[in-house]
C-alpha atoms as one frame of an Amber mdcrd trajectory, in Angstrom:
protein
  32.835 -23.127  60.168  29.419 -21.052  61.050  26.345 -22.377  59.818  25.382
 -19.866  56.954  28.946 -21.383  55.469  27.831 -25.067  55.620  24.382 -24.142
  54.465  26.195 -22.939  51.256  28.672 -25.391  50.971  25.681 -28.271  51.173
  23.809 -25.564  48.228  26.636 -24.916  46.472  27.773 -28.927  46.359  24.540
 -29.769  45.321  24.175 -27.469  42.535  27.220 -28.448  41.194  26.508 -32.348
  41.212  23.680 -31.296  39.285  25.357 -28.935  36.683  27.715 -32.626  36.840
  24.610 -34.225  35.322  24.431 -32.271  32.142  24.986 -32.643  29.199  25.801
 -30.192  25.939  22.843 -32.566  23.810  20.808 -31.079  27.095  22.093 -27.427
  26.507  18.971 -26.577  24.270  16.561 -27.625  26.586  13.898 -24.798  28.343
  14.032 -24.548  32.150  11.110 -22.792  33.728  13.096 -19.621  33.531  11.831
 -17.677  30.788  14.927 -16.574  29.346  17.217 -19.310  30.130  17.565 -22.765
  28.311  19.089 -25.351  29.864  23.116 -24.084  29.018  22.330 -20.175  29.771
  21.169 -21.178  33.291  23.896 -23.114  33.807  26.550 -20.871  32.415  24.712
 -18.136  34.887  24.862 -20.702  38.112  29.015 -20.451  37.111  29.136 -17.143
  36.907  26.948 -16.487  40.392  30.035 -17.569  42.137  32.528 -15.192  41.312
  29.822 -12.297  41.314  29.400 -13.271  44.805  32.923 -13.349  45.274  33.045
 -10.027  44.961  30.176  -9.082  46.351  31.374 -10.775  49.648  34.671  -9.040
  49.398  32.640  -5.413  49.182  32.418  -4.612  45.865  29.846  -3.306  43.833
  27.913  -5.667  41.853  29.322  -6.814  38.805  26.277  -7.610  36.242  29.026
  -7.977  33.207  29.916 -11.432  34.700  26.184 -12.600  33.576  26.756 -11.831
  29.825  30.126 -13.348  29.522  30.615 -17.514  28.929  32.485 -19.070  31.951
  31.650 -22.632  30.526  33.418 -22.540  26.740  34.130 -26.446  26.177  34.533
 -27.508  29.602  31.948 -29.165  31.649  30.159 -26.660  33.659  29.632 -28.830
  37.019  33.419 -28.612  36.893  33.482 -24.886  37.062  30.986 -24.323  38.884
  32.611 -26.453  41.427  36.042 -24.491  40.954  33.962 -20.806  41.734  31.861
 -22.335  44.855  35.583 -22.873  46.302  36.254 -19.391  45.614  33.145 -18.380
  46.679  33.035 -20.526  50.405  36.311 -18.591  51.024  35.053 -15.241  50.290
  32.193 -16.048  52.675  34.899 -16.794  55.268  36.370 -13.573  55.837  35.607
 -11.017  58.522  32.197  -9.739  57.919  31.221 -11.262  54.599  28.662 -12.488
  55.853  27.063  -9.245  57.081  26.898  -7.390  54.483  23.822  -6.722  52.552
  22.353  -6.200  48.930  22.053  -2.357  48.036  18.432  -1.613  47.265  18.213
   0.284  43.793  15.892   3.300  45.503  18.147   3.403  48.735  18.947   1.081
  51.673  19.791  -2.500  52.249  18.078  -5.297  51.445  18.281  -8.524  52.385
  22.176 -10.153  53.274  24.151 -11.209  50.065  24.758 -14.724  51.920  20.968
 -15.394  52.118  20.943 -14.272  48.107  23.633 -16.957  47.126  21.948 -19.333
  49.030  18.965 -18.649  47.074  20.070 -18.640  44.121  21.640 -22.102  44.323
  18.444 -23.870  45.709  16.405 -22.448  43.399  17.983 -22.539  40.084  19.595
 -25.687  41.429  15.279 -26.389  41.040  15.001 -25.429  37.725  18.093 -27.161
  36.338  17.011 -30.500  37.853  13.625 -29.457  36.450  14.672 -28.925  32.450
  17.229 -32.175  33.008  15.209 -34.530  34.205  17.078 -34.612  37.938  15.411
 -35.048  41.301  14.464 -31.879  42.064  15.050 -32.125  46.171  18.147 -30.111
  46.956  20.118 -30.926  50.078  17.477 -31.092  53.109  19.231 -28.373  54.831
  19.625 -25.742  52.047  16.188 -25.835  51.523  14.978 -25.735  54.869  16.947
 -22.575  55.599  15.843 -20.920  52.036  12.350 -21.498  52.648  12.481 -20.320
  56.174  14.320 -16.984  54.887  12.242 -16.128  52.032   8.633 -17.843  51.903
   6.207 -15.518  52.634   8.574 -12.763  53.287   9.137 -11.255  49.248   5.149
 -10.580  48.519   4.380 -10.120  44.973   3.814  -6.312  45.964   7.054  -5.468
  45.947   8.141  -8.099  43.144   8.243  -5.331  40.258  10.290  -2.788  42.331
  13.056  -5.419  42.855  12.828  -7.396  39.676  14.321 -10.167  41.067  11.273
 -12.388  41.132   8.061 -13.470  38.645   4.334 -13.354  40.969   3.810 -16.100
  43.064   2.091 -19.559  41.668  -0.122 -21.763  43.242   1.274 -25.127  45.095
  -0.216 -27.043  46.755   0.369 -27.514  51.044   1.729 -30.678  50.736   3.934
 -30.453  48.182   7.337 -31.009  48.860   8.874 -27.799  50.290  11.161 -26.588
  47.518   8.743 -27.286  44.622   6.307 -24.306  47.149   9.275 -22.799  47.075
   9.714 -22.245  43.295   6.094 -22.053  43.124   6.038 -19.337  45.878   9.157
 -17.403  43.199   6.974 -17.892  40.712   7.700 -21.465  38.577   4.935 -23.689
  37.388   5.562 -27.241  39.197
């Protein structure tokens, strides 16, 4: 198993003990994701997996996934859980883990396996944040994340992408993945 694969499995586990942690009197909580309370991020952590599933298999992306509810009555650490299988073995195949995000204006952007990654460190973050969790993601994960993508996505080009709100302040010896969310533009 290559690295970028156990760096997502450790991510991807983590995210889903966390999503294991909630519950639906928690569902109307904020997270520090504008739009998102507490069961709309987690109902969009369940359906990053398959999106990256087919991402990772060469399709285009699918944005319909985000608007539909993967969760229903079930609890959504078990789904999520259920997708990030799904998802590891899409990574798995020959040259998954190569290919790269379109950009919107032309060109590739960064690789879709860094993205996932991403995506489950930090709104891994921001769950743990609205819930009450520890918010320390596996060591790993967040090492690689940070190393990836701190100081390489400058506000600049923020608006063009979309992806990301400006950069906050943290301080230098916070721990890394609160400078993380701070550098993505959370409040810690």
């Amino acid at each position: 198993m290559s690295q970028d694969i156990q760096l997502l499995e450790k991510a991807l586990t983590h995210t889903a003990q966390l999503l294991g942690n909630v519950s639906p009197d928690q569902y109307g909580r904020p997270t520090p994701c504008d739009d998102f309370d507490v069961r709309t991020l987690a109902n969009h952590l369940v359906a990053g997996n398959p999106y990256y599933v087919g991402l990772a298999q060469g399709g285009a992306p699918d944005f319909s996934l985000f608007a539909r509810d993967h969760i229903g009555e079930r609890q959504p650490g078990e789904v999520y859980a259920e997708g990030a299988k799904e998802a590891l073995a899409a990574w798995q195949a020959e040259g998954a883990l190569a290919r790269q995000m379109p950009l919107p204006g032309g060109g590739l952007g960064p690789r879709l396996a860094d993205l996932h990654l991403l995506e489950a460190v930090l709104h891994g973050w921001d769950l743990a944040t609205a819930t009450g969790q520890a918010r320390t993601g596996d060591p790993d994960a967040v090492e690689a994340v940070f190393r990836t993508w701190h100081g390489n996505h400058p506000d600049a080009i923020r608006p063009q992408t979309g992806m990301f709100a400006p950069s906050k302040p943290a301080a230098q010896d916070a721990p890394t993945l609160d400078r993380l969310a701070a550098y993505f533009g959370r409040t810690i």
